[in-house]
N, C-alpha and C positions, 0 to 999 in steps of 0.2 A: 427597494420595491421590486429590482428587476430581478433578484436574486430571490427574493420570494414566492414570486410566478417560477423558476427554475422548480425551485425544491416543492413545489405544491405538490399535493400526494406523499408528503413523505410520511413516513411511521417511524414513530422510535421506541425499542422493545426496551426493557432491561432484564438483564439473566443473571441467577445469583452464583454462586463457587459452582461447579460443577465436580461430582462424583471424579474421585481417581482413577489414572487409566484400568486399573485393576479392577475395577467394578464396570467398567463399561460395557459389559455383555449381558448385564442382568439386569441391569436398571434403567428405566424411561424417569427424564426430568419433564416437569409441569414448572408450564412460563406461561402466565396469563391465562390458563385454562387451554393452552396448545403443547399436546402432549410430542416431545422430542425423542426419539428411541437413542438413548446411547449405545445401546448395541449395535444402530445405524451406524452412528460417528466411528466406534471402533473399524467398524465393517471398511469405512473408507480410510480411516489411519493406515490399515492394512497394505491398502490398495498404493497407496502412495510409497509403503516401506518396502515394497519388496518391486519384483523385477514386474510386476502386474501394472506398473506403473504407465501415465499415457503423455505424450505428446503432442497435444490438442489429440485428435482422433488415431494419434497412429500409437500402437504399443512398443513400446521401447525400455531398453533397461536406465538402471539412473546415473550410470556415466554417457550413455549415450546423449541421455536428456538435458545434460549439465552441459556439452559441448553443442548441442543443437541449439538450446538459449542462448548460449556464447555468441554464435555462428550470429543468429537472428537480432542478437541487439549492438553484435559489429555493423553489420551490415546496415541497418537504420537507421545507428548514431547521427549520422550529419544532417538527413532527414527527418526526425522523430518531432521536434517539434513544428512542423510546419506539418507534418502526418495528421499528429493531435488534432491543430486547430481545424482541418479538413475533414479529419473524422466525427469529431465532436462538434461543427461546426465552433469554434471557438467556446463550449463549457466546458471545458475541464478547465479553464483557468477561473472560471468563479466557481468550482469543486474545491478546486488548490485553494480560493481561497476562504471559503467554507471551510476545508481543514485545518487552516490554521488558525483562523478565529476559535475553533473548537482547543486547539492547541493551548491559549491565550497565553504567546510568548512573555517572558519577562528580563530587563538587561543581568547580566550574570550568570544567566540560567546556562546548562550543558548538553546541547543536544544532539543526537542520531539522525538526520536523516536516511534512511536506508533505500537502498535503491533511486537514489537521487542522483545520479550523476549527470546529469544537466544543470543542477541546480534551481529547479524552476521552484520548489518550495523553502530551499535553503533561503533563497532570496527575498522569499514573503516573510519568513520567517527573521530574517536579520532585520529587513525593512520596518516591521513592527516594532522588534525591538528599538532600534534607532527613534519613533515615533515618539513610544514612552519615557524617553532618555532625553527628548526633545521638550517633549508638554510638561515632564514632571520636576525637569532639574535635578535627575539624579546625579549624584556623584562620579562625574568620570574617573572617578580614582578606586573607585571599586574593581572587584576583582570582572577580568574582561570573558564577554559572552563568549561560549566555543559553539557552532556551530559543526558539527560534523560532517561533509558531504560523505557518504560511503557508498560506494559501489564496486560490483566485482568486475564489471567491465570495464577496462581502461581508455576507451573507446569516448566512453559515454561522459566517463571525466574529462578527456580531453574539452568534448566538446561544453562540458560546464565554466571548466577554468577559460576558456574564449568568450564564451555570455558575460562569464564577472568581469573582467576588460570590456566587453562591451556597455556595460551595464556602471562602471564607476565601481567596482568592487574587486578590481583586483588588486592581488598582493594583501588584500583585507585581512587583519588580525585575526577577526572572527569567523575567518573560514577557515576550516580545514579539509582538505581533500585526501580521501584516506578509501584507495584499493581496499576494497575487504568482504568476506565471506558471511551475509547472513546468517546461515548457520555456525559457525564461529568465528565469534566477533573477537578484535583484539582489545577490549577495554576491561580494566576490574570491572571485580563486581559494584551493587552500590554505589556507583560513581555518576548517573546519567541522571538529569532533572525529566527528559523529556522522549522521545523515539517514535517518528512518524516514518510511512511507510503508503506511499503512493503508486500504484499500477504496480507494480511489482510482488507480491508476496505471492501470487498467482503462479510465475515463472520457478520458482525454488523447489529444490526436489523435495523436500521434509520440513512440510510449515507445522508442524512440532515443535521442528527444531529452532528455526526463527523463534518463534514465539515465545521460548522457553530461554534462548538467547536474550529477546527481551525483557523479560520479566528479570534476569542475572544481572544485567547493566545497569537497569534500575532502581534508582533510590527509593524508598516510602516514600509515597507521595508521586512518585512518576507517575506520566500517564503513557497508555502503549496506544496511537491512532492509527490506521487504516484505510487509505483510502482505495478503493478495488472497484472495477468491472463488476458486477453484480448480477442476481437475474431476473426478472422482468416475470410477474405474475397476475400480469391481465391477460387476457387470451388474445384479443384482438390485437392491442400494442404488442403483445411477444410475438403475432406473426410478424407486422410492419418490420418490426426489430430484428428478427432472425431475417428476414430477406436484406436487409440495409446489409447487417450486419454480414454476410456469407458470400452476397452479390457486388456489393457495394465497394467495402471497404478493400477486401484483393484489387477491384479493378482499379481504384485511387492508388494503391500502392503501386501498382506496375504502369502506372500513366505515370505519377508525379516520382517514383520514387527507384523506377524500374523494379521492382522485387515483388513478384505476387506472393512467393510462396513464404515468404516473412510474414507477411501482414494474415496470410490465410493461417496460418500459426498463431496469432496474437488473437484470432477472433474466437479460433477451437480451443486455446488455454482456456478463456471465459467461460467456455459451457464444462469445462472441465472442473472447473474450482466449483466448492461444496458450498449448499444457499447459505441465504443471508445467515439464517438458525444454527444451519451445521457448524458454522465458523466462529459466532458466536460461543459455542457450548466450547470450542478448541481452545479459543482465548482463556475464559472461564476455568477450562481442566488447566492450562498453562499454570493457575494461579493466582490470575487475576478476579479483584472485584469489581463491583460496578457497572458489570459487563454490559453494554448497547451499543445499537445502531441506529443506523439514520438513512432510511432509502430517498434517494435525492431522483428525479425524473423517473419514478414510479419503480425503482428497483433496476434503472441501468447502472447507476453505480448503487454504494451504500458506504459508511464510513462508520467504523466499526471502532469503539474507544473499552479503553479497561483501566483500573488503578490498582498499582502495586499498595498496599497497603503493611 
């Protein structure tokens, strides 16, 4: 019940294949009778590919950008989840675990978490599993769940592999902690049951490339989830929200975390990444079917699902 007061106001669209890159300058997609311009969506593929590229608000090229993220998610690692619960007041952990219910893990399965190196949905996600292995009597002799943790920051694994000791899950079979580059990832192709993707796909310089990455790791039948920063399209709540967000959250970072200009970083990525819609049709062009979201506290975040088919 508490979880459904959370997510009131949500909307969930569905988007069908989207037009190849090569057509995206001539063709508008109709989703629901809401006309989409792909020649928008190129417009900012652009922006992201080349040195036009931004930094929450500052314009930078995409080596500087890639080391600027680095820099911002060293520095907040030890922090980050005590950041979260103070910024969000405590929901992003019934977001986290909205995402994974959408996920609906199962024992054996092979999964990505990407940008996970905390472990915070690794660990929802092993949990479950464990759950149904519990109630159903599976066969422990089956072949064992993989978990993926993947992150490019080592920083951020560190402080994951410390949670799983704290948590009863270290040294866990089913974990694996694996340094690694969204955009190229180290796994065959067809090989992933599953690949979720939380706060993160915002920071990456060519969410093309991610995604297209995803949809390669992917078996038939995977599913690609999302969970992101989003943007807020009521007028009145998006003021509220742009002040929390602009006012607010720097000053919690440099009170609890000393770092303003980290957190003032994390707030401008979000107005930076493309709405709910644009990201959707990116997924869509990726490859993926099935395409939808799910605006969870009226469009502060959304969770955005696809299947490799």
């Amino acid at each position: 019940m508490a979880l459904r007061k959370i997510v009131s106001n949500c909307r969930i669209r569905v988007y069908p294949m989207m037009y190849s890159a090569s057509h995206l300058h001539s063709h508008a997609t109709s989703f629901e009778g809401k006309i989409i311009s792909a020649g928008k969506t190129a417009k900012w593929l652009l922006q992201i590919q080349h040195i036009g590229d931004f930094n929450g608000f500052k314009e930078v090229n995409e080596d500087e950008k890639s080391r600027l993220v680095g820099n911002v998610f060293s520095n907040v690692a030890s922090s980050y989840d005590l950041m979260n619960d103070l910024m969000s007041a405590g929901l992003h952990r019934l977001w986290k675990d909205r995402l994974v219910a959408e996920l609906n893990p199962f024992p054996g399965m092979k999964h990505i978490d990407m940008a996970g190196g905390t472990g915070d949905v690794a660990f929802r996600i092993l949990e479950a599993v464990n759950q149904i292995r519990h109630r159903t009597l599976v066969d422990m002799s089956q072949e064992e769940t993989q978990i993926y943790v993947c992150d490019i920051n080592p920083k951020m694994l560190e402080v994951g592999k410390k949670r799983a000791f704290e948590r009863g899950f270290g040294n866990h079979p089913s974990l694996v902690w694996v340094e690694g580059d969204a955009e190229a990832l180290k796994f065959e192709d067809n090989t992933i049951d599953g690949y979720t993707i939380a706060f993160g796909i915002r920071n990456v310089t060519h969410i093309e490339k991610v995604l297209a990455e995803a949809y390669r790791v992917l078996k038939r039948g995977g599913r690609f989830l999302c969970l992101e920063l989003s943007h807020v399209d009521t007028p009145v709540f998006k003021q509220l929200y742009d002040y929390y967000s602009f006012s607010v959250i720097p000053a919690i970072g440099e009170l609890v975390a000393a770092d303003r200009d980290s957190y003032q970083y994390l707030v401008e990525s979000i107005r930076r990444f493309p709405s709910q819609d644009l990201f959707a049709s990116m997924i869509a062009d990726a490859g993926f079917q099935k395409v939808q979201y799910e605006n969870l506290v009226g469009g502060v975040v959304a969770i955005h699902s696809g299947l490799k088919v």
